[in-house]
C-alpha positions as CSV (number, residue, x, y, z in Angstrom):
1,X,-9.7,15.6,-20.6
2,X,-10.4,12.1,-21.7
3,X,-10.4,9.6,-18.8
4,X,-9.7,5.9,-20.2
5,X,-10.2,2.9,-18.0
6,X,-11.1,-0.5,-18.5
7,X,-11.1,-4.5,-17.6
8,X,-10.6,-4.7,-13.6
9,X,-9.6,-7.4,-11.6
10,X,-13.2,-8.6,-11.9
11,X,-12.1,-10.4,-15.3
12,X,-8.3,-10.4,-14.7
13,X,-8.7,-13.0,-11.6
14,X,-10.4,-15.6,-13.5
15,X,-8.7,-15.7,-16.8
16,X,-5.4,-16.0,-14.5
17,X,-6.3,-19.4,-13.3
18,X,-7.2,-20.7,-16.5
19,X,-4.7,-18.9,-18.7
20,X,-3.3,-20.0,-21.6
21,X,-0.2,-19.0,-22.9
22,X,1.5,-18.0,-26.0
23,X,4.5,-19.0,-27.8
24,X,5.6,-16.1,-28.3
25,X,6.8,-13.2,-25.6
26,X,7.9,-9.8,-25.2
27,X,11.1,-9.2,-23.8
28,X,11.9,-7.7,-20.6
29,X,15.0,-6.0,-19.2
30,X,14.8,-4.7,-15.5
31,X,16.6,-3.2,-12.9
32,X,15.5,-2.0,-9.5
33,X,18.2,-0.4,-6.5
34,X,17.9,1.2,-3.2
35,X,18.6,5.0,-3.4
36,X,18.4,7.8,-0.9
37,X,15.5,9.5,0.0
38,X,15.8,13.1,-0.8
39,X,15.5,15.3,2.3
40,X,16.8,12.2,4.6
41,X,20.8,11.4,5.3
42,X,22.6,8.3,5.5
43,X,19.4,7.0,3.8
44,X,19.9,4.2,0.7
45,X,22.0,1.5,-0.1
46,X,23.0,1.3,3.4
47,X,22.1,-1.9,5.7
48,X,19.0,-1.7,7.8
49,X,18.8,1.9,7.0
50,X,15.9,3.9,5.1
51,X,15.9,3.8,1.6
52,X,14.0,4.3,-1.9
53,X,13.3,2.1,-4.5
54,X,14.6,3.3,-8.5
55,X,12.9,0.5,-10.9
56,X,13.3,0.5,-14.4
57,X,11.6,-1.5,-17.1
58,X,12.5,-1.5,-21.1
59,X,9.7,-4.1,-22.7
60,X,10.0,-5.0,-26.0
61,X,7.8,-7.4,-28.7
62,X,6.0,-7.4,-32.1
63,X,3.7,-9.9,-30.7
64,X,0.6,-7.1,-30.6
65,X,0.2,-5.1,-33.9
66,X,4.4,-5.0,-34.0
67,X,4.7,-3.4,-30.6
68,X,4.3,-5.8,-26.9
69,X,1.0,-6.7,-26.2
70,X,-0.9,-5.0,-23.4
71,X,0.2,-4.8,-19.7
72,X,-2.5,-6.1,-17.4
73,X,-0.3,-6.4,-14.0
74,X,2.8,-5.7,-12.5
75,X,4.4,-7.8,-9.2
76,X,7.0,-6.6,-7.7
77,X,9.4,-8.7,-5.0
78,X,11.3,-6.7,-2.5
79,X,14.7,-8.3,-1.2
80,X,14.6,-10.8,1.7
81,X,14.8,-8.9,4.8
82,X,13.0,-5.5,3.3
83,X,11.1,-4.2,6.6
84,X,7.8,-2.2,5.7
85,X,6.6,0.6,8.1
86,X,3.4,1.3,6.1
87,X,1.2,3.2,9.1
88,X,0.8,6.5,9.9
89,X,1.8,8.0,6.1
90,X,-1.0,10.3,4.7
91,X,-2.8,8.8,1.7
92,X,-5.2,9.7,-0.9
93,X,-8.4,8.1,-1.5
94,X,-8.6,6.3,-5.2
95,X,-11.9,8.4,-5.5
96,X,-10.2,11.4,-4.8
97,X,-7.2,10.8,-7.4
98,X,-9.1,9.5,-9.8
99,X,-11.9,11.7,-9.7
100,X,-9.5,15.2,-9.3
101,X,-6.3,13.9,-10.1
102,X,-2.6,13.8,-8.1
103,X,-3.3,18.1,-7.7
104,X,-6.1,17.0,-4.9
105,X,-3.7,14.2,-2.7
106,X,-1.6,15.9,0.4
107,X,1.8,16.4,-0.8
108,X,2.7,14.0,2.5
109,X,0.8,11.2,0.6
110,X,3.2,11.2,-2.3
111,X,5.2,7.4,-2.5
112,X,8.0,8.8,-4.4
113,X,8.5,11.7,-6.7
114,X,6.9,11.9,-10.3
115,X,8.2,8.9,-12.7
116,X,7.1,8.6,-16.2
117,X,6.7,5.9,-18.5
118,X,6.4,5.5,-22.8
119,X,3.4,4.1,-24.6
120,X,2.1,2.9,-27.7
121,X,-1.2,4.0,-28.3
122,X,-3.9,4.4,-31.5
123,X,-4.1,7.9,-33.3
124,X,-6.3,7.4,-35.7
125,X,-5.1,4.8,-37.9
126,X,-1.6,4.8,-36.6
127,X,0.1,3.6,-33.4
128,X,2.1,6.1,-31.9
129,X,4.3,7.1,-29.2
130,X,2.9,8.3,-25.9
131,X,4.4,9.5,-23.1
132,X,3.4,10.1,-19.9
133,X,4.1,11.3,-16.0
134,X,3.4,8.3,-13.4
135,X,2.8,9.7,-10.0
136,X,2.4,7.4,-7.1
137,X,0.4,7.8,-3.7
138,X,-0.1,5.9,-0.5
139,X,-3.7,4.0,-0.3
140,X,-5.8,3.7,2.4
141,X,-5.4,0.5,4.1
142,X,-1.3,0.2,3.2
143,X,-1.5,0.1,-0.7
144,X,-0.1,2.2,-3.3
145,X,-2.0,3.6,-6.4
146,X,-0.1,5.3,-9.6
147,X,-1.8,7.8,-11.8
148,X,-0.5,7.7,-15.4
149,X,-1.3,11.3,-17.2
150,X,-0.4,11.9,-20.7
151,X,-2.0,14.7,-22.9
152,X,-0.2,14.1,-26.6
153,X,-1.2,12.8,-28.6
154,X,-4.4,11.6,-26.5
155,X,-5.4,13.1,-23.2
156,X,-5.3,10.2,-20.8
157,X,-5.1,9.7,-17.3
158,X,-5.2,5.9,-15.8
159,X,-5.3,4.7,-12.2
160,X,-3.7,1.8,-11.0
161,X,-3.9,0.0,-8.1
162,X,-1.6,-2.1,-5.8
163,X,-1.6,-3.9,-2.6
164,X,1.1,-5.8,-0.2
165,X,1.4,-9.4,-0.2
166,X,3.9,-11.6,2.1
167,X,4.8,-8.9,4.6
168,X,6.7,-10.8,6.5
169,X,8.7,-12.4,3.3
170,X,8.3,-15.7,0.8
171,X,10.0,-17.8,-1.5
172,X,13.2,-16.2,-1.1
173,X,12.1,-12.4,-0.9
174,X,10.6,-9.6,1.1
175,X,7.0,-8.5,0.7
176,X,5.8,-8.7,-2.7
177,X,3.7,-5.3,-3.9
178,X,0.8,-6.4,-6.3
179,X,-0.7,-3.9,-9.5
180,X,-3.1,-4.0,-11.3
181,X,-2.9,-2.2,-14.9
182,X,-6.2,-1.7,-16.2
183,X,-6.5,-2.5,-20.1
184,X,-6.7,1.2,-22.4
185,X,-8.1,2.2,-25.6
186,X,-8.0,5.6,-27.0
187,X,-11.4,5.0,-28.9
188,X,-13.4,2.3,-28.7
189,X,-12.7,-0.8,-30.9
190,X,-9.0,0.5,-31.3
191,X,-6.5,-1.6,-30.0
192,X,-5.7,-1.6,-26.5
193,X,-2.3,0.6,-25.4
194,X,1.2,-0.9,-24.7
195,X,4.3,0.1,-22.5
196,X,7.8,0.3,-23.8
197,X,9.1,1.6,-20.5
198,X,8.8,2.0,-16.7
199,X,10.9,4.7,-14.5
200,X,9.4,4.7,-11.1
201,X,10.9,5.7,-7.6
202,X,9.2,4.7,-4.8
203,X,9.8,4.6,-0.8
204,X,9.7,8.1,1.3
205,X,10.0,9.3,5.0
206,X,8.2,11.9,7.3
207,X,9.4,13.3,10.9
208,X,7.5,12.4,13.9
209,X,8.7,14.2,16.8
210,X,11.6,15.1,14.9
211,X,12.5,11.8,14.5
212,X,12.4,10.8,11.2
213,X,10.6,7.2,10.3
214,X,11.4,5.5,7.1
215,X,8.4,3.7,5.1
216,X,10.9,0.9,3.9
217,X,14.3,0.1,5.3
218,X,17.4,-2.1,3.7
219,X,17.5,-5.6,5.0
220,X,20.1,-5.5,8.1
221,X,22.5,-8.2,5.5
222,X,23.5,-8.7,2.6
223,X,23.7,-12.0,0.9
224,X,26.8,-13.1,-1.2
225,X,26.3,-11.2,-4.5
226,X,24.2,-8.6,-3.6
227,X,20.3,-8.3,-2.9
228,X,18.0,-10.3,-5.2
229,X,15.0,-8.5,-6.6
230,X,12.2,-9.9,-9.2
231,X,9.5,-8.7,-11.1
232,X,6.6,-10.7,-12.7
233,X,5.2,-8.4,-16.0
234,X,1.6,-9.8,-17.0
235,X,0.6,-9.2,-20.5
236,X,-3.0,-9.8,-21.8
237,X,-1.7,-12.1,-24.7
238,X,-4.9,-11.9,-26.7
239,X,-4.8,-8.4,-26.6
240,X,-8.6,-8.6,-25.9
241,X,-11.6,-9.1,-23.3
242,X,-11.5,-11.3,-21.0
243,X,-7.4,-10.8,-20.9
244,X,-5.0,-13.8,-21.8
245,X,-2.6,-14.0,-19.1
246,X,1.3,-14.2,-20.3
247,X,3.3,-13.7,-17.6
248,X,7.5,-12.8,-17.9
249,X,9.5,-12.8,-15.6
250,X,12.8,-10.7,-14.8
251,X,15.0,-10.7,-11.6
252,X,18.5,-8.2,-10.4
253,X,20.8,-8.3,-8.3
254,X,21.8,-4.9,-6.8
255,X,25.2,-4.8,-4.8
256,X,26.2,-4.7,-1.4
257,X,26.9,-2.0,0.6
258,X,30.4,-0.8,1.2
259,X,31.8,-1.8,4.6
């Protein structure tokens, strides 16, 4: 199994604060909702009550080779009012995963169930299509960390981490999760792999004395027009060490519960 990883927040920190950016962009259409948690009633879009997460991210561009350019980092806002319970959830260590993969992480330590995601990659002299399962698992310390595994036409497997900003809520949403995406080449010197899509799911609930606690719950309101979500998608524009930051933006409004 070939494990590809490379280009860490190490050199993604400082080419953000002196990024430059270029004309051109890839295009991004996005959609995140709250959805029940499977196992858990009365969980979803329902206000103040637990729910799930479904994102959704179709990314499109010619700017790289005739495909996007890579992804280098993913924020995430959660709707104003979004209340995080993030202790006392099993998690996996980022050795662990990375080292055994998702087979080795308590099933309890699971964020949501398995997602999957499409990738451009280099097979030889082509760039083809790759897909891919994304699993996700609670951190250590209240982050999340998604394992990206796909075996055709290359064998990879990719960790990714991500950590909670804003808690308590900022600039007109809920706490913000942060991801890094490390950059990926199927052989060295080939260019670096792109994502066409994102389907991830994330939010789950255990039972403590038979009561069952939620690890995010709906905002108790709703504002006129429904709950505002937005994602920031990084792209190294260079397509190249250190990374080029390009960041796009996309936002959603989900609706309100029924009364």
């Amino acid at each position: 199994m070939r494990r590809v990883s490379t280009v860490l927040a190490g050199c993604l920190l400082p080419a953000l604060a002196a990024a430059g950016v270029a004309e051109a962009a890839p295009s991004v259409k996005f959609k995140a909702v709250p959805v029940p948690i499977k196992g858990f009633p009365h969980t979803g879009n329902i206000l103040g009550a637990g729910a799930a997460v479904q994102a959704e991210y179709r990314i499109s561009g010619t700017e790289y080779d005739g495909f996007p350019p890579p992804l280098i980092g993913v924020n995430f806002y959660l709707p104003k009012g979004t209340v995080l319970h993030r202790g006392g959830f099993p998690t996996c260590s980022p050795a662990k995963l990375e080292l055994f993969g998702p087979s080795a992480c308590p099933r309890a330590a699971a964020a949501g169930p398995v997602g999957n995601a499409l990738g451009i990659v280099s097979f030889g002299a082509d760039r083809v299509e790759e897909r891919a399962t994304l699993a996700s698992f609670y951190a250590p310390g209240g982050g999340i960390e998604f394992f990206t595994d796909g075996h055709a036409p290359v064998a990879l497997e990719i960790l990714s981490k991500a950590h909670y900003a804003h808690l308590g809520g900022a600039h007109g949403f809920g706490p913000e999760l942060v991801a890094e995406v490390p950059l990926v080449a199927t052989v060295p010197g080939a260019p670096f792999a792109s994502v066409e899509s994102i389907d991830v799911r994330a939010g789950s609930a255990r039972k403590v004395h038979r009561k069952p606690v939620y690890y995010g719950r709906m905002p108790k309101k709703c504002p006129k027009g429904g709950f505002r979500v937005k994602t920031e998608l990084i792209f190294d524009a260079g397509g190249a060490v250190p990374p080029v930051p390009q960041v796009v933006t996309a936002g959603y409004r989900s609706r309100c519960p029924r009364h």
